[in-house]
C-alpha positions, 0 to 999 in steps of 0.5 A, a space after each residue: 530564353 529558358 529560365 530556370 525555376 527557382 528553388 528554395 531552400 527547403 526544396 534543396 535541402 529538405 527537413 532533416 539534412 545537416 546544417 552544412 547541407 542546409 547551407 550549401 543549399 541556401 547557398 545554391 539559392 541565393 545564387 541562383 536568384 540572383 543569377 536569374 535576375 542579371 540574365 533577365 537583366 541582359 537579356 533586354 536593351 540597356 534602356 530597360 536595364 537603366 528602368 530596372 533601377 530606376 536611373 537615367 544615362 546622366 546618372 543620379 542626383 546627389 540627394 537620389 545617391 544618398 536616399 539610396 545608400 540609406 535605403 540598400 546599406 553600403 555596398 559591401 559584402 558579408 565576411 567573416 570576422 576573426 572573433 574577439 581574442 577573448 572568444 577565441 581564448 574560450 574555444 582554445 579550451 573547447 575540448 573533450 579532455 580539458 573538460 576531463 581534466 578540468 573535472 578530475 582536478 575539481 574533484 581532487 581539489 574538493 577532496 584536498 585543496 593541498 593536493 599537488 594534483 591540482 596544480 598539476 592538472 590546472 597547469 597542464 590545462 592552462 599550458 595546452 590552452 594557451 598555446 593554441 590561442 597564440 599561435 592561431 591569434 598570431 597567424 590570424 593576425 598575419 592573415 588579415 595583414 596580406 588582405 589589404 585593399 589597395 583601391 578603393 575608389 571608383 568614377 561615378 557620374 552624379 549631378 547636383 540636381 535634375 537640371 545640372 549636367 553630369 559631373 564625374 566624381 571619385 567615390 569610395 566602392 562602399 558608397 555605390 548605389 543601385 543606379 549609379 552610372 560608372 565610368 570604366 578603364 583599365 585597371 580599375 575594380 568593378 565595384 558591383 554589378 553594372 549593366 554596360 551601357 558604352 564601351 570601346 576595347 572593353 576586356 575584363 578578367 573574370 579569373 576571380 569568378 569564373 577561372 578562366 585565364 584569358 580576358 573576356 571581351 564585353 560590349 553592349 551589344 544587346 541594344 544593337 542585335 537583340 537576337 543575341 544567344 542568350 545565357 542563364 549564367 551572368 558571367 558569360 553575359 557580354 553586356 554585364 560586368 560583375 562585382 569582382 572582376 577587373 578591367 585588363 584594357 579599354 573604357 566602358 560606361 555601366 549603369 549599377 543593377 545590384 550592390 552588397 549582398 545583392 550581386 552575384 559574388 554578394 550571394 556567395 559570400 552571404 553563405 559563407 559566415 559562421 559555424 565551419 563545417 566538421 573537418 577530418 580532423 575535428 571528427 577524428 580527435 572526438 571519436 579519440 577522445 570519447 574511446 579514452 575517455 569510456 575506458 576510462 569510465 569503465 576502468 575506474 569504477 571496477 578499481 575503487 569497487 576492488 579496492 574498497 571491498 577488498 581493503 575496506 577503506 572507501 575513502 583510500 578506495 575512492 582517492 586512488 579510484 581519481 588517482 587512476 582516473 587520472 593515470 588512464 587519462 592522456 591528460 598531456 594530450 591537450 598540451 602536446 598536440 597544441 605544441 605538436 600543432 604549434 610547432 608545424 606552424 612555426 615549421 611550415 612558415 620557414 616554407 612561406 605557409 601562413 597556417 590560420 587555423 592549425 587544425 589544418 595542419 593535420 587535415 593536410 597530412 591526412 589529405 589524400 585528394 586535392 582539388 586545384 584550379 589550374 590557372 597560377 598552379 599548373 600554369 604561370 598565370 600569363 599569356 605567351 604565342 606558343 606558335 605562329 602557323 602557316 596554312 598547314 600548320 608547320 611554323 612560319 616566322 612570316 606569320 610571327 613578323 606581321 603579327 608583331 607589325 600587327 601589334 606593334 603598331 596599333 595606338 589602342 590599349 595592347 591586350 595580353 595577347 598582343 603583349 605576347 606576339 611583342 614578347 615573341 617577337 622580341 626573341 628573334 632579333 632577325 624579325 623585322 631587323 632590316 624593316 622600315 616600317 611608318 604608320 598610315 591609318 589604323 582601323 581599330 578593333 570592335 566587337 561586331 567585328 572581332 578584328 582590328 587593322 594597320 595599314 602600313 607604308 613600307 619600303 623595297 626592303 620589304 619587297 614592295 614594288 616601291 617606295 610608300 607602298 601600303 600593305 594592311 595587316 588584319 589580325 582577329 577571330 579565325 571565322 570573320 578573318 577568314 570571312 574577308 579572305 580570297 586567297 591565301 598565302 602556300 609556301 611562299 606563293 599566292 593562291 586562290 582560297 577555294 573551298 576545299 582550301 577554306 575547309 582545310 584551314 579551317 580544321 587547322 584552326 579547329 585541331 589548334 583549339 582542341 589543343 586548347 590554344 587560343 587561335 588568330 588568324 592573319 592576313 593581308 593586303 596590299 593596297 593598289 591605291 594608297 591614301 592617307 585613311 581607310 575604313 572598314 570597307 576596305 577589310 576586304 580582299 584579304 590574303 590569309 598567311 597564317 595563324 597566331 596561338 596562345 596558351 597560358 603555359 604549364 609551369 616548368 615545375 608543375 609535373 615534377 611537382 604533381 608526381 611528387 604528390 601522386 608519390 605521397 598517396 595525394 591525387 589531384 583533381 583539377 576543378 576549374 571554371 575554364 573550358 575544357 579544351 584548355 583544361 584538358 590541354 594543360 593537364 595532359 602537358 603536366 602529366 594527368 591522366 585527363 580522360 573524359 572532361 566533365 561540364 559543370 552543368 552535366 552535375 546539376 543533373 545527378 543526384 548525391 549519389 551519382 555525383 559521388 560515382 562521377 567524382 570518384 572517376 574523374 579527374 577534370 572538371 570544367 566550366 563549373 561555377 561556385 556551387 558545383 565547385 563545392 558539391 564536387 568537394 562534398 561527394 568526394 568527402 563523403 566517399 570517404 576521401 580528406 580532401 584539399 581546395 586550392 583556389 584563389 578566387 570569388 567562385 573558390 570561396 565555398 569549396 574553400 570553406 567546405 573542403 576538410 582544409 582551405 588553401 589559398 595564396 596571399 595575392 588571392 581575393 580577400 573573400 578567398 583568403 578569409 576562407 581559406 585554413 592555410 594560406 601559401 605565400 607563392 602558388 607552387 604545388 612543391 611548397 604545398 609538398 613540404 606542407 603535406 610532409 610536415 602535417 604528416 609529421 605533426 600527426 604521426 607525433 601527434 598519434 605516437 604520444 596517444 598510443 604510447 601513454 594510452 597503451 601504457 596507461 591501460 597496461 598500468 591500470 590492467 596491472 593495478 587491477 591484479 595487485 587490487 584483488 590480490 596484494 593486502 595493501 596498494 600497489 602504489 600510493 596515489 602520489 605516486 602515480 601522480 608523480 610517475 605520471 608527471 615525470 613520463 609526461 614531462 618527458 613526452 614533451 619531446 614528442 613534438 621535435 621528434 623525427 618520423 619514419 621516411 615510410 610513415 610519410 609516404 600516405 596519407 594518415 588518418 584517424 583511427 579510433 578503432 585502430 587506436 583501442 586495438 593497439 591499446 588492449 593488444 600492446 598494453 597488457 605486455 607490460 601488465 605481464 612484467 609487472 606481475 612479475 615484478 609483483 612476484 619479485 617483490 614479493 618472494 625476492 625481497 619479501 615486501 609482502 606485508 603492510 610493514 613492507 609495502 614501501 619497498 614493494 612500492 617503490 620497487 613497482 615504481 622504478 619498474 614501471 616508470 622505466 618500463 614506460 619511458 624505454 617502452 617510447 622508443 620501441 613504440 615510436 617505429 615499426 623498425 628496430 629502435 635504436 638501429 633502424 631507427 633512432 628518436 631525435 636528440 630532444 626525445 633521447 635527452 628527454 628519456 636519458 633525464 626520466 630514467 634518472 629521475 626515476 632511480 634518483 626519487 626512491 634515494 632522494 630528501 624527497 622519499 620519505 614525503 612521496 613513501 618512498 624507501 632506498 632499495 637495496 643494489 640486488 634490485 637492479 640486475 632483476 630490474 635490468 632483465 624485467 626491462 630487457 625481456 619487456 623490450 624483446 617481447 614488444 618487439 615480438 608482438 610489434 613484428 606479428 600486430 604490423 603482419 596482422 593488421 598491415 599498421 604500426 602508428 
């Protein structure tokens, strides 16, 4: 048997890689060590499994149980906690312009402790703050209310002393120690890593670890055929049954070789606590928020050192310098994406979407590669007969009516397969309506056989030669059943099965599993002498009828579903642990292009770069375990892609937490959902549809308030550079900016209910941060043109040129400009016509309807004289109404040149 050589962590992540690297690497490790040590394990006799942990078939004592428990700790495994609410009230505040925000208000408070800024700015960080603590506190609550565990006992053999015979006790898992003997049967969890020592019928899911969708038979067979095929993967050991994974059907006795964080799903959920890696969108609002933000410390200081040297007041030069500080800064930013964020939670509940981290929601709009198991997404998640052969392959309902005697019959535990062939069955009532039918002897199924029998007495009915003939229906693997054959059963006659015959059904057989079903054979024999009991022996002589074939079927909605995704830019990578016949057969039933299927271990042969090209053209993966799982998320990240994981199980767990956004379902593993960002309350690709959509929607609201208040601010303090250096007095008082500020603010709040552009939903989005300081020195400056003439309209109309005039010019300067600002909304909100092709939800037109008359009411209102405002005379408003007008066509201008130029808009 060839063992790998492990490698630490330092070999897999040499000095200098990221911490995520580091992780994964520690993961790859961890993993593979343990993996190692349950192959060795399996690989001897059971006995040496028992001497591993120093334990003996009867099992241990109880003082032996509690040394042990005091020695290894209780049998669980690492997982990450929410933190304290008063942790994650502090992180809800952890961000770039909060700090900003935060400092300005100091500073203003340090100059004026009266200054209405200051509660201005605390109150619109307080507001942003909150909001993003409740909502994801409530959705963590929510999550940790589906991860419930139901068992949480299990039968362990203990003895009051080494003289006492074994007594079999209930046990809670947390309490299972390294060589506790466990007693298995259907239903029940396994609760660590056991060596099998007995079992009868034994079929495990493994779908948790491994993603495959059918039981795995398990046996202990390597105490009896010790030139067993060996294997480096513990999974796919026969005699081991994995912490994790459940029992589907019969009885087994396992001896427990590791528990907590020492099993196999311990040392993936080992790695997986801690600081989550960067995602799309935290890199993406950082690199947003340090480009606002060094405009802004480029702008200021060139402000305050214009107007200090041209008014000579330093101290009015500094105060309006923190004014405009202010004015360039989206201080509102925090607040309306948390409230955009919030609100396509509240939106993505309505479609049974739990958003644990809402972060993810943007992710998920920006997603564009989705990486999916298929079992439970593409498929149903459960077994049917998709057919019932005869020996050239065409459908024969006499193969279907001795595989139901077969199944019916049988007294064992019925395996998924044979709940099929009953199903089937079960359709056509024809089958074995006139059939009389009593059971004589069962020859039950084993694992060195892969196969089990009935024997039936059955009647003239059914073409016997007379009443109590026997008839034996043998059903099982396509190579031992054929083993036992003679003859065969071809169009409705007996003939001899020579081997040509043998070749041809065997490539039956062989094609039907390229297809990815699951092939059984069946045959049968009718019994010259009957009597009361047979025995293996009589397995023999067998005439083969046909095949039975299963498959876990693709969902009626899969396809629709899929090109629905392909539709909105998403492609989608199927990434599983089943083998690639199967996966290959599902995809191409649900419309994906397969192509060449990949193994998981063919990647462990490629370096990052080779694996990012392979990533890039495939578009299935199989039979890939944990680790692989997560690299291939990382290569496709790394070539530039936002990239999805759909998963549900133990082997998920790392791609979960290192895809740019985690999905799971409720009924999913715990460790799954703890890693999982959005958590789906039924797996359907068309709910995670309307997910994409509403994370679109949220950050194309999101980016609209950016480059709007982030252009306009430009625009403004482009504006006030100008009248600086050449008006002999401010342009506006600080209050006013402040208070035009506010009141634009306030009506951007709408921001969040305001609807998106069919075609702007239609691709994945992105943050762009260069993209963003384009739109704002191209788009900004358009109003910086309008406000230059409505300084010179000012001034040579109303001749408010002198410091005894300044108010008018200000208040003239700032009904422009609010209005100019809110207007200029609906014409940045679209790259259509606003108003005609395109129109803003009914908030976002309220909310623009109250800003404008705000506007016009402030310079008449009692509050005028306090905030230097004066009435202007009825003359202003045609001159304004034509600055507005010509404002709009220009921007429209613009607009239909920057979408030819630079192909984008938002």
């Amino acid at each position: 048997m060839t063992m790998l050589t492990p490698r630490t962590p330092a070999k897999l992540a040499p000095p200098g890689r990221s911490r995520r690297e580091r992780r994964a690497a520690e993961l790859e490790w961890r993993t593979r060590l343990v993996g190692e040590r349950l192959a060795a394990i399996s690989a001897g006799p059971g006995v040496r499994g028992l001497q591993s942990v120093d334990a003996s078939p009867s099992g241990l004592t109880h003082a032996e149980a509690a040394l042990r428990l005091e020695r290894h700790g209780a049998n669980v495994v690492a997982q990450e906690r929410a933190p304290r609410w008063y942790v994650q009230l502090a992180k809800a505040f952890r961000n770039p312009f909060i700090a900003v925000l935060a400092f300005l208000a100091a500073v203003m408070y340090w100059q004026d402790p009266a200054d209405p800024g200051v509660v201005i700015l605390s109150v619109m960080v307080g507001i942003s703050g909150l909001l993003r603590f409740w909502q994801e506190y409530r959705s963590g609550r929510a999550a940790d209310a589906l991860g419930q565990l139901v068992t949480t006992t299990c039968a362990v053999q203990r003895r009051a002393d080494s003289g006492s015979a074994p007594t079999t006790f209930e046990v809670p898992m947390d309490q299972v120690v390294p060589g506790d003997v466990v007693k298995l049967a259907a239903g029940d969890l396994i609760p660590a890593d056991l060596r099998l020592l007995t079992a009868k019928d034994l079929m495990i899911s493994q779908a948790a670890l491994s993603g495959e969708s059918l039981p795995v038979a398990k046996a202990d067979t390597r105490a009896q055929d010790p030139g067993q095929r060996a294997t480096t993967d513990p999974v796919e050991a026969d005699n081991l049954a994995l912490m994790g994974t459940s029992v589907t059907s019969g009885t087994a006795t396992g001896v427990v070789v590791a528990t907590g964080g020492d099993t196999y799903f311990g040392s993936m959920a080992g790695s997986l606590v801690g600081e989550r890696p960067q995602t799309n969108f935290d890199t993406g609002v950082r690199k947003v928020s340090f480009l606002l933000i060094r405009f802004m410390l480029v702008m200021v200081p060139v402000v305050f050192m214009i107007n200090g040297l041209t008014k000579g007041d330093w101290d009015e030069a500094f105060l309006f310098g923190i004014a405009v500080a202010v004015g360039l800064t989206p201080e509102m930013l925090p607040m309306v994406v948390s409230a955009n964020l919030a609100r396509g939670a509240v939106a993505m509940a309505e479609h049974k979407v739990v958003v644990k981290r809402l972060n993810a929601i943007q992710n998920l709009g920006a997603m564009d590669v989705l990486c999916t198991d298929k079992t439970g997404t593409l498929t149903e998640d459960r077994i049917v007969l998709d057919r019932y052969l005869d020996v050239h392959g065409n459908e024969d309902g006499e193969v279907l009516e001795y595989g139901y005697l077969n199944a019916h019959f049988q007294t064992g535990l019925r395996n998924l397969m044979d709940q099929a062939v009953i199903d089937r069955a079960g359709e056509a009532e024809e089958v074995v309506v006139d059939a009389r039918f009593s059971m004589v002897d069962e020859i039950p199924f084993d694992f060195a056989r892969r196969r089990m029998s009935v024997v039936l007495a059955r009647n003239t009915l059914m073409g016997g030669s007379g009443p109590g003939e026997h008839v034996m229906i043998t059903k099982g693997a396509v190579e031992e059943v054929l083993d036992l054959c003679t003859h065969m059963t071809d169009r409705g006659e007996t003939v001899e099965l020579t081997e040509q015959l043998r070749w041809h059904v065997t490539r039956i057989a062989k094609d039907n599993n390229r297809r990815g079903l699951r092939v059984l054979a069946v045959a049968t024999r009718t019994v010259d002498t009957p009597r009361d009991a047979y025995s293996v022996a009589d397995e023999d002589g067998l005439t083969l009828v046909g095949f039975l074939a299963f498959l876990d079927p693709p969902k009626a909605d899969a396809a629709r579903a899929l090109e629905a995704l392909a539709d909105k830019g998403i492609a989608v990578k199927v990434v599983t642990g089943d083998n690639d016949l199967v996966a290959a057969r599902v995809c191409s039933d649900v419309g994906i292009a397969v192509g060449t299927v990949v193994l998981g271990p063919e990647t462990d042969a490629l370096d990052d770069t080779e694996l990012r090209a392979l990533a890039a053209r495939t578009t299935v993966f199989a039979k890939v375990n944990p680790v692989q799982k997560a690299r291939i998320v990382r290569a496709l990240q790394a070539d530039g892609h936002t990239v999805g994981f759909l998963g549900d199980g133990i082997n998920d767990a790392a791609a979960l937490r290192d895809a740019d956004v985690g999905i799971s379902v409720d009924t999913a593993v715990d460790i799954a959902k703890e890693s999982a960002d959005i958590i789906l309350l039924e797996k359907d690709l068309t709910v995670l549809e309307q997910g994409v959509l509403q994370g679109r929607t949220t950050f194309g609201n999101t980016i609209k308030y950016i480059k709007m208040t982030a252009s306009s601010n430009f625009g403004n303090v482009f504006s006030v550079l100008v009248a600086s250096a050449f008006i002999p007095f401010q342009p506006m008082l600080a209050i006013m900016l402040l208070v035009q500020n506010l009141v634009y603010d306030i009506a951007q709040l709408a921001t969040p209910w305001d609807r998106m552009d069919e075609e702007y939903l239609r691709r994945p989005r992105n943050w762009d941060a260069k993209g963003i300081g384009r739109f704002m020195v191209t788009i900004g400056p358009i109003s910086s043109i309008f406000d230059i003439a409505m300084f010179l309209i000012m001034w040579h109309v109303f001749a408010a040129n002198s410091e005894a005039s300044q108010s008018l010019f200000q208040s003239g300067w700032f009904i422009e400009g609010l209005l100019s600002q809110t207007l200029i909304v609906h014409m940045i909100r679209t790259r259509k016509i606003p108003f005609i092709q395109s129109r803003a939800s009914w908030p976002v037109m309220v909310m623009t309807v109250l800003a404008v008359l705000t506007g016009l009411w402030l310079p008449f209102s009692p509050l005028a004289p306090s905030l230097g405002f004066v009435a202007l005379p009825a003359s202003y408003f045609p001159w304004l109404i034509g600055v507005l007008l010509a404002y709009c066509t220009l921007t429209q201008l613009v607009k239909t040149w920057y979408i030819r130029r630079f192909g984008t808009w938002l």
